[in-house]
C-alpha positions as CSV (number, residue, x, y, z in Angstrom):
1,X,0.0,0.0,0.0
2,X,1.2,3.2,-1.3
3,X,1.0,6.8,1.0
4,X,-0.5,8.8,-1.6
5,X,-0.1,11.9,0.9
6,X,3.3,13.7,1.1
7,X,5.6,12.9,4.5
8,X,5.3,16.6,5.3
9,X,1.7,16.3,5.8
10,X,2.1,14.0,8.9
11,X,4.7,15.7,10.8
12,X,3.6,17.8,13.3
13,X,5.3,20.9,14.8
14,X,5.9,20.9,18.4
15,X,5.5,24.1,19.7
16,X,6.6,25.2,23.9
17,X,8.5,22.6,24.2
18,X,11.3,23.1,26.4
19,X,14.1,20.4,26.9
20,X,14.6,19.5,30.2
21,X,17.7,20.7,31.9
22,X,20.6,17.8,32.8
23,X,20.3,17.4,36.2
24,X,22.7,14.8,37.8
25,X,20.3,12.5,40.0
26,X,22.3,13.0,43.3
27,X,21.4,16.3,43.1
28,X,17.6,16.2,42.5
29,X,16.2,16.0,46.1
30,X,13.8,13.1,46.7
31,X,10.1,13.6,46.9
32,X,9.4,12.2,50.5
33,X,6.5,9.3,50.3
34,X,4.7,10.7,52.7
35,X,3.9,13.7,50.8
36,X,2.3,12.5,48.0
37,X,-1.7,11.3,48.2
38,X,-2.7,10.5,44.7
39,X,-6.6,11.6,43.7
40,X,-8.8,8.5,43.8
41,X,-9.6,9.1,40.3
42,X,-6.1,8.1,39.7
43,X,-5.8,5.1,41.9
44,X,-9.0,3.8,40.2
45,X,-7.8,4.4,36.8
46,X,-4.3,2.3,37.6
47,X,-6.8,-0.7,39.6
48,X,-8.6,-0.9,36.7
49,X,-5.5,-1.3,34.1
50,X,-3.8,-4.0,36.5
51,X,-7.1,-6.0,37.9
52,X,-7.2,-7.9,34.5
53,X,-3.5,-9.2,34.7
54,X,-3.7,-9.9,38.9
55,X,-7.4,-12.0,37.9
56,X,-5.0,-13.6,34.7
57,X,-2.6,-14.4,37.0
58,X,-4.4,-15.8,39.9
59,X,-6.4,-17.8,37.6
60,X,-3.7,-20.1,37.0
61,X,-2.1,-23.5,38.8
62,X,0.7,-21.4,40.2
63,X,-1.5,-17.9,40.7
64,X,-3.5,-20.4,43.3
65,X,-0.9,-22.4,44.4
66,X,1.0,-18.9,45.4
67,X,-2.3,-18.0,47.2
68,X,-2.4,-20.8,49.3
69,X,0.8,-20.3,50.6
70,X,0.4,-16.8,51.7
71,X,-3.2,-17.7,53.4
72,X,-1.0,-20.3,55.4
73,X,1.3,-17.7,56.0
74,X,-1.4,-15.4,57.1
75,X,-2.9,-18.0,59.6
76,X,0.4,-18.6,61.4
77,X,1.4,-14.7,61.7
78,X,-2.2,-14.8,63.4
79,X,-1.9,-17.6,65.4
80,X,1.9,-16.7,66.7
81,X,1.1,-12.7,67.5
């Protein structure tokens, strides 16, 4: 299949684009964990991308076997605290 449009026609100008400055990573100062508190909209938008590959995942021999182990786990934190 042939482009019958010229290349020119599909690139598009970026415009305010600044590049970002080089910034060595020891000197950017970490964002401490506690300060960030995402919007809910955002934490339902990432469970819904991942809940299909966690349900995928789970729904195999070794997704359940996994499982099983940490419910045992589970119980004997319980049962030793």
């Amino acid at each position: 299949m042939q482009d019958i449009h010229s290349r020119s026609r599909w690139q598009v100008k970026v415009t305010g684009y600044y590049p970002v400055r080089a910034v060595s990573k020891s000197a950017k100062k970490p964002l401490p964990k506690s300060d960030y508190n995402p919007p809910k909209h955002e934490i339902d938008a990432f469970a819904r991308c991942i809940l299909p590959a966690i349900r995928a995942y789970f729904d195999t021999e070794a997704g359940r076997t996994e499982f099983a182990e940490w419910c045992e786990a589970q119980q004997a934190k319980s049962k030793s605290a």
